[in-house]
C-alpha positions in Angstrom: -59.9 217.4 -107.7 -60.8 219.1 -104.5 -58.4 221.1 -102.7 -59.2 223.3 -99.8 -59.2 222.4 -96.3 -60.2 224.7 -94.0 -59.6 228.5 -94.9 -56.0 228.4 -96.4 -54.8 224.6 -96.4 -54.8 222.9 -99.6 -54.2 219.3 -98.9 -55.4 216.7 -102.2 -58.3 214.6 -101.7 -58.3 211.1 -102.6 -61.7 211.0 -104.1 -64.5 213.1 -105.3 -66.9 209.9 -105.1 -69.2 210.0 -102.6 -68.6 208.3 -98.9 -70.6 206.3 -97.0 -70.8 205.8 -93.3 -72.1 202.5 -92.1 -72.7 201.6 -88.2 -71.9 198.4 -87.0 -74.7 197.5 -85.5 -75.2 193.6 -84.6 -76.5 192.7 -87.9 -73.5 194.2 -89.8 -71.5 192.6 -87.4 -72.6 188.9 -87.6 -72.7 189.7 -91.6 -68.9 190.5 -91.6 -68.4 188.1 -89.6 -69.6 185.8 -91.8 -68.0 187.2 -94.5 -64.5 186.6 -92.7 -65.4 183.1 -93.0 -65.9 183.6 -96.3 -62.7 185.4 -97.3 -59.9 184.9 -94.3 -57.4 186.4 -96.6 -59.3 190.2 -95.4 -60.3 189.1 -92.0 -58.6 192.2 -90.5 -59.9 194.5 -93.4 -63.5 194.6 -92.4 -64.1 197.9 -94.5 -62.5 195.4 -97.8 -65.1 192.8 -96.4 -67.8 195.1 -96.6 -67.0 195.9 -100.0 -67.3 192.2 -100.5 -70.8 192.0 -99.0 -71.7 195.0 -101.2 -70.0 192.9 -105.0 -71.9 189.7 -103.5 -75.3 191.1 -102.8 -74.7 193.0 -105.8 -74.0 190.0 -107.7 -77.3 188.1 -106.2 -79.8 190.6 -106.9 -78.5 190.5 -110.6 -78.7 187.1 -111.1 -82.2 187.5 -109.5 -83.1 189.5 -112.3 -81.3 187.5 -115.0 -83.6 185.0 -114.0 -86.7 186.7 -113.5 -86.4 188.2 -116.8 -85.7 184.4 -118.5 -88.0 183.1 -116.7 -90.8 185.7 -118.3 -89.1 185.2 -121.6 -89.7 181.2 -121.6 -93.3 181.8 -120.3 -93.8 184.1 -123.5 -92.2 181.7 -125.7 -94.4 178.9 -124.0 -97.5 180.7 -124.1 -96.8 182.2 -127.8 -99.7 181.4 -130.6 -101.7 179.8 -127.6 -105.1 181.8 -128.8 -104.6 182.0 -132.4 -107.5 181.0 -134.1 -110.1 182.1 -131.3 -110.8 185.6 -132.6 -112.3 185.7 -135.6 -110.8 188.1 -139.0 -111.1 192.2 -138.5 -112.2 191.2 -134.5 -110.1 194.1 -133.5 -111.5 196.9 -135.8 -114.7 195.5 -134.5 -113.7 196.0 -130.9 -112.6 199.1 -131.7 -115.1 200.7 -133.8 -117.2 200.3 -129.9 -114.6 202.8 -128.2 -116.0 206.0 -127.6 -113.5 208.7 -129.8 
C-alpha cells in the first residue's frame, strides 16, 4: 500500500487501482440522468450511477459477443458438409503439388 504524501506525511491510500477522471459534459449528463431513472435508489450518487452505466454497457457489449460468436457457430453448423462430395479424392495434394516450394 502506498504511503507517502508529500515529503514526510504518511497518510494510507485507499487504493492502488488506477483512477479515472470523467467530465460531465452534456452527454454524460443526460446519460446519468437517465440512469437516475433507472436506479432512483442512487439518484444522488451520480459517481455509483456511473459505475452503473460502466456494469450495463459492460454487460451489453458482452452479450453482443455472446451472440455474435453463436451466431457464427450456428452458421458453421448450418453450413457444415455443404461441399462434401465436390472435390474429388487426393484434390488437395493435387493443389498442392502446384505451389511453388
Amino acid at each position: 500500500m502506498h504511503r507517502v504524501l508529500g515529503a514526510t506525511l504518511r497518510l494510507p491510500m485507499p487504493t492502488e487501482r488506477a483512477r479515472h477522471t470523467i467530465t460531465e459534459t452534456d452527454d454524460v449528463a443526460r446519460a446519468l440522468d437517465d440512469a437516475a431513472r433507472r436506479w432512483p435508489e442512487d439518484r444522488a450518487a451520480r459517481a455509483r450511477l456511473l459505475v452503473r452505466l460502466v456494469q450495463a454497457g459492460h454487460a451489453a457489449i458482452q452479450h453482443g459477443h455472446d451472440q455474435e460468436t453463436a451466431d457464427r457457430l450456428e452458421a458453421i453448423a448450418r453450413t457444415s458438409g455443404a461441399l462434401t462430395g465436390d472435390y474429388d479424392e487426393g484434390y488437395l495434394t493435387t493443389l498442392r503439388d502446384d505451389w511453388p516450394a
